[in-house]
C-alpha positions as CSV (number, residue, x, y, z in Angstrom):
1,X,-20.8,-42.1,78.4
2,X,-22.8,-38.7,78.6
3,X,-22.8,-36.9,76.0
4,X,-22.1,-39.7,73.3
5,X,-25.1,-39.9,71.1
6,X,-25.9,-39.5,67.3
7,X,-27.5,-35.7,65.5
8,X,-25.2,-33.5,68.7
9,X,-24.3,-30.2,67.6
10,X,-21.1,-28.8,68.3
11,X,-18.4,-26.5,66.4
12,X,-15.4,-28.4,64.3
13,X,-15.6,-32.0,63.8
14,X,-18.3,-34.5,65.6
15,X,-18.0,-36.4,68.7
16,X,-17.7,-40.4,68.0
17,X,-20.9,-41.7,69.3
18,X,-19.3,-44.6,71.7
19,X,-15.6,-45.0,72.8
20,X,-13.4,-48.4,72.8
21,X,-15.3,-51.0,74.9
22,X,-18.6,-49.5,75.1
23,X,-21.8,-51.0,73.8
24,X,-23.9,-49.8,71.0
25,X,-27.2,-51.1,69.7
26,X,-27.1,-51.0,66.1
27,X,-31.0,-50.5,64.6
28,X,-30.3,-52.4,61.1
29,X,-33.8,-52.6,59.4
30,X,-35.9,-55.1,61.6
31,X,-32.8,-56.0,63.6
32,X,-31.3,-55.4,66.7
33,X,-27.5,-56.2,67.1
34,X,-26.0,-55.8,70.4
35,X,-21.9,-55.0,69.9
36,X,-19.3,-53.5,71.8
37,X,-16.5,-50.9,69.9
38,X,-13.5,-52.9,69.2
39,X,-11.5,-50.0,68.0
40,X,-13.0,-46.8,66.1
41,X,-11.0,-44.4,64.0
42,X,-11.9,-40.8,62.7
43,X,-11.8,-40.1,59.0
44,X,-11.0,-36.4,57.9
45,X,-12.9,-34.6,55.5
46,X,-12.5,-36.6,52.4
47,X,-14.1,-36.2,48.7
48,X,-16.0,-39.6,48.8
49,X,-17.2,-39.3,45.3
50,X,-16.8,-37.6,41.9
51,X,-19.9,-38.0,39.8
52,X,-18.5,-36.1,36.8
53,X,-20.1,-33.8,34.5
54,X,-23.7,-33.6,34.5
55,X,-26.3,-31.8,32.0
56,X,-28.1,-28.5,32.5
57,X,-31.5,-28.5,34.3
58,X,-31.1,-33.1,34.4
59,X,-31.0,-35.5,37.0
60,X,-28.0,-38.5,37.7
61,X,-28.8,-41.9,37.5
62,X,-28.4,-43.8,41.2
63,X,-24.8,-44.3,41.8
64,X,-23.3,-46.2,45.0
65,X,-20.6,-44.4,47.0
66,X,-18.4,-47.5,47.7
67,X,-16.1,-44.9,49.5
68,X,-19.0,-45.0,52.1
69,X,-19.1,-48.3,52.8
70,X,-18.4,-50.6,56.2
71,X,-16.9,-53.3,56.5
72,X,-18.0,-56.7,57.7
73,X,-18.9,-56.1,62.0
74,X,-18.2,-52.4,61.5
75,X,-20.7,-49.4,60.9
76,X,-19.4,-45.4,60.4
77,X,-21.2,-42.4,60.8
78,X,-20.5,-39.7,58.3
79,X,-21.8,-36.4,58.1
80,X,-21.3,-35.2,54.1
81,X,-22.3,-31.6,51.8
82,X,-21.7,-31.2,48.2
83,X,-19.0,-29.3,47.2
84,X,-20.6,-28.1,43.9
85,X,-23.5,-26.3,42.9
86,X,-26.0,-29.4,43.1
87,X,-28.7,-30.9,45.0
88,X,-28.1,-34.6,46.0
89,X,-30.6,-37.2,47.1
90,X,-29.0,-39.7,49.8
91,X,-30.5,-42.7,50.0
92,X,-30.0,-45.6,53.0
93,X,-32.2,-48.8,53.3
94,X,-35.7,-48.5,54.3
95,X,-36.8,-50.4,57.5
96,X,-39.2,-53.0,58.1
97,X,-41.7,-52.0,61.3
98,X,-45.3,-50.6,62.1
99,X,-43.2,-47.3,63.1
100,X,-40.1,-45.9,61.5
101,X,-39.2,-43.4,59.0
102,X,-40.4,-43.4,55.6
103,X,-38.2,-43.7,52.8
104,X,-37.9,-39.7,52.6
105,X,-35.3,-38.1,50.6
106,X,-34.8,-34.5,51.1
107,X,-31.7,-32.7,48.7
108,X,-28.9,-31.3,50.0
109,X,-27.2,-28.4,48.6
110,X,-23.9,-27.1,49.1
111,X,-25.2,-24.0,51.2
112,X,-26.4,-26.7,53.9
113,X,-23.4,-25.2,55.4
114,X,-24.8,-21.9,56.1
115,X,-28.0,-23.3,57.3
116,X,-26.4,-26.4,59.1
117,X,-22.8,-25.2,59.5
118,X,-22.0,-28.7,61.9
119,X,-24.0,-30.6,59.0
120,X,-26.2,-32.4,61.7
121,X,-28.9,-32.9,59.4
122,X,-26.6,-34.2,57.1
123,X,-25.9,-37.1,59.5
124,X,-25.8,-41.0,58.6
125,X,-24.9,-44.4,60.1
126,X,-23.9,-47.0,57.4
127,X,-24.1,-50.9,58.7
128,X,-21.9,-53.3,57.5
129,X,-21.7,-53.8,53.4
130,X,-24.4,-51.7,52.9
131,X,-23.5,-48.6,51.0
132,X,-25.7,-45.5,50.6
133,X,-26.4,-44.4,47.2
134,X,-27.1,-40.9,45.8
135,X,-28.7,-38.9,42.8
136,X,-27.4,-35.3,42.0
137,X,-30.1,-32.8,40.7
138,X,-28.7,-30.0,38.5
139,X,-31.4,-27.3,38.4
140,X,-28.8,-24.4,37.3
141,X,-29.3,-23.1,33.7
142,X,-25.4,-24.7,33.1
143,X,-23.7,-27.5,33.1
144,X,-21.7,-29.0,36.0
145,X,-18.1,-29.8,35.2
146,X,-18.1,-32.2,38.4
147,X,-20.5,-33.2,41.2
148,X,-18.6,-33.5,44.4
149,X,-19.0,-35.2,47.7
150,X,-17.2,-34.3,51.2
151,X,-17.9,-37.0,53.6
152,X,-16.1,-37.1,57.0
153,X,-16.5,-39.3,60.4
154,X,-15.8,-42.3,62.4
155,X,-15.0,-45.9,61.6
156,X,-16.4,-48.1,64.5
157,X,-15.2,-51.8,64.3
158,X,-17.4,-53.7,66.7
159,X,-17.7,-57.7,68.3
160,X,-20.6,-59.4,69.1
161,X,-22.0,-59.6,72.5
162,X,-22.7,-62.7,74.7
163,X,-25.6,-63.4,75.7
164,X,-25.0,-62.1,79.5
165,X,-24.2,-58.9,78.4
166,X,-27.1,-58.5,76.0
167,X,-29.6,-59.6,78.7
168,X,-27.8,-56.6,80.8
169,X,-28.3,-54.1,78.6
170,X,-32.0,-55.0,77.8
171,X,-32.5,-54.5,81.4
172,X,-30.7,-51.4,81.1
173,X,-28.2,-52.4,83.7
174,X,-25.5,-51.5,81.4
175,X,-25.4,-48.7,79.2
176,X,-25.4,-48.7,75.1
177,X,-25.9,-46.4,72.6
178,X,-28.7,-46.6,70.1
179,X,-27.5,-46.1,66.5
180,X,-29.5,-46.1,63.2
181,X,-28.7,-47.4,60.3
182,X,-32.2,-47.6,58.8
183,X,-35.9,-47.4,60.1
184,X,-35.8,-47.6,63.7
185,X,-38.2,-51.0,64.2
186,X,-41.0,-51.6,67.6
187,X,-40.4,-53.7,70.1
188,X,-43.9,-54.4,71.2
């Protein structure tokens, strides 16, 4: 299982972050959900949204990208850009501990792919029915014809523990991977 872990840089399309049968820990706002990967599937570089047209110099209202969603005991990691000339603001739910990451949204434009050409920083985990949302910034003196999103990744579809399991992998007698899907919680 070396080697299988979220933000890992590499040339062409990402590594899944477990394989069939092996455990993951999914970080869901104060939660902690011990699963194991059913099946997982890779998704190609898709267009995941079109926002339409939008105004010179104006920002979008919110909009939810469905396309992005997971469903029930399944979470996907995606790594997106914008095709067009944009900034877009992603947004995933905010966690609930003493430390995690703020609710921090930083644009993305489409020449992340010169400065991130394997989109790492670009990288999300989605939990189950809980679908990002995004805003798209035009700050070009024209007006965008469409706003564009490429997403592309893995499907994981995962089962529930029991409890002997869990207890192994607290006590790190069997290995999981950690995965994100919001603030990452304390465990004091």
């Amino acid at each position: 299982m070396s080697g299988l872990h979220i933000f890992k840089a590499q040339v062409g399309m990402f590594d899944p972050v477990a394989l069939q049968d092996q455990y993951v820990i999914i970080h869901y706002m104060n939660q902690r959900l011990y699963r194991q990967v059913d099946f997982f599937e890779s998704i190609p570089p898709f267009q995941a949204i079109d926002l339409g047209a939008l105004a010179v110099q104006t920002a979008s209202a919110r909009f939810n990208v469905g396309n992005l969603e997971a469903g029930n005991g399944e979470f996907a990691l995606y790594r997106w850009f914008p095709l067009d000339n944009v900034q877009v603001m992603l947004f995933l739910p905010a966690g609930v501990a003493e430390f995690e990451l703020r609710n921090l949204q930083v644009p993305v434009d489409m020449a992340i792919g010169q400065r991130d050409p394997n989109l790492v920083s670009t990288e999300i985990a989605v939990w189950q029915d809980n679908r990002p949302a995004m805003i798209a910034l035009n700050h070009t003196d024209y007006a965008q014809t469409a706003v564009r999103i490429v997403a592309m990744g893995y499907r994981f579809h995962t089962e529930e523990v029991s409890k002997a399991v869990k207890e192994a992998i607290v006590a790190r007698k069997e290995p999981a991977t950690h995965v994100w899907c919001s603030g990452r919680p304390t465990t004091r």
